[in-house]
C-alpha positions in Angstrom: 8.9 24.1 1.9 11.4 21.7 0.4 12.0 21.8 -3.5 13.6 18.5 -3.1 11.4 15.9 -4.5 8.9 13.1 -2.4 11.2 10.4 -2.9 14.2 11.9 -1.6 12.6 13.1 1.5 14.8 11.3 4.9 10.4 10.7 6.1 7.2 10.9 4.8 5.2 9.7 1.4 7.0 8.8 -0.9 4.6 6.2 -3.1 0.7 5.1 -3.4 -0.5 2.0 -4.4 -3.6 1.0 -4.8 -5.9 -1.9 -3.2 -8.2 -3.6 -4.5 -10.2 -7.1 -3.5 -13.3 -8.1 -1.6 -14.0 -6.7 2.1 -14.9 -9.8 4.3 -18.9 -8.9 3.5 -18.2 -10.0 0.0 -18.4 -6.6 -1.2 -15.7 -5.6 -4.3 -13.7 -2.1 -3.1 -10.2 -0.9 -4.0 -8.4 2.3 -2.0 -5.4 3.8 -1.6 -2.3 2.6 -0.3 0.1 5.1 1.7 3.6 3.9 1.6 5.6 6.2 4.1 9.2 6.6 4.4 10.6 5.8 8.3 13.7 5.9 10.0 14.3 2.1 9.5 12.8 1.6 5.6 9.5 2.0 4.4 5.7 1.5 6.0 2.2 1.2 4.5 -0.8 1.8 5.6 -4.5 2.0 4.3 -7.9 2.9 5.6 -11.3 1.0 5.0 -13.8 2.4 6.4 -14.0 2.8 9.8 -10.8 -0.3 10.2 -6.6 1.3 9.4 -4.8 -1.1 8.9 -0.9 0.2 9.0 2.1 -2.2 8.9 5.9 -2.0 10.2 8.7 -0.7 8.9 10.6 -2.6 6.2 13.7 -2.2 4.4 11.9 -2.6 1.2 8.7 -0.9 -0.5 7.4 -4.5 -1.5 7.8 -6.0 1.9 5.9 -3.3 3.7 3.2 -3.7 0.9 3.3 -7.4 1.0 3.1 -7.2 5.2 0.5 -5.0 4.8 -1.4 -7.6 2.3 -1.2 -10.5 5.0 -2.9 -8.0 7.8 -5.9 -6.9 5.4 -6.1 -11.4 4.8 -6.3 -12.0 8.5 -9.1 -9.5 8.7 -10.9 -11.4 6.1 -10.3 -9.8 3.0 -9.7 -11.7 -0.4 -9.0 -11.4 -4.0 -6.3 -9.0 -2.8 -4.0 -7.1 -6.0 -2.0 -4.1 -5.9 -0.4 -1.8 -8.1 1.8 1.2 -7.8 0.1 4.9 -9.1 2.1 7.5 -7.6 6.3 7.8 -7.1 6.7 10.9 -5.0 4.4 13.4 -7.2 4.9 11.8 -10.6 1.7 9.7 -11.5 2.7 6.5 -13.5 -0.9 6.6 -15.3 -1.9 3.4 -14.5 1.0 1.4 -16.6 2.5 -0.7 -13.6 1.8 -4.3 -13.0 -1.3 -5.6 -10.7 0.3 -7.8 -8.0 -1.8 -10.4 -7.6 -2.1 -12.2 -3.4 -3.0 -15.8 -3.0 -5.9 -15.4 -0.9 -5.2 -17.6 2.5 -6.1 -21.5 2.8 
């Protein structure tokens, strides 16, 4: 096992953000965002319930989050905000910023 930390891995996690919003049956629910490190950039990805949704890779952490934002709207989901909780294994303790999504027209 590497002693290197998350974030300096070449693949794999290196952040999670979390989700939260309203699922298409107007229920309120908030998970965990995956934001993996690729070959290209960075790629997120999210479960809810039985539906993954995972996004491309981006040459950004906030693009892949932001892709993956537009994929959970076209699904139906709404009220969409994010925030990051984890960098590699360091937990940032709830301080960061909610992003908040315009929900689409």
């Amino acid at each position: 096992m590497s002693s290197l930390p998350l974030l300096f891995k070449k693949e794999g996690l290196v952040e999670k953000h979390q989700v939260e919003g309203v699922d298409p049956s107007d229920r309120y629910f908030n998970r965990a965002v995956l934001v993996n490190r690729t070959p290209s950039g960075y790629a997120a990805k999210t479960m809810y319930e039985a539906l993954t949704v995972e996004g491309h890779s981006h040459s950004t952490i906030g693009a892949a989050v932001q892709e993956l934002i537009g994929a959970m709207q076209g699904f139906g989901f709404k009220q969409l905000r994010t925030r990051a909780n984890f960098k590699g294994t360091k937990y940032l303790a709830e301080k960061e910023t909610w992003v908040d999504y315009q929900d689409l027209a």
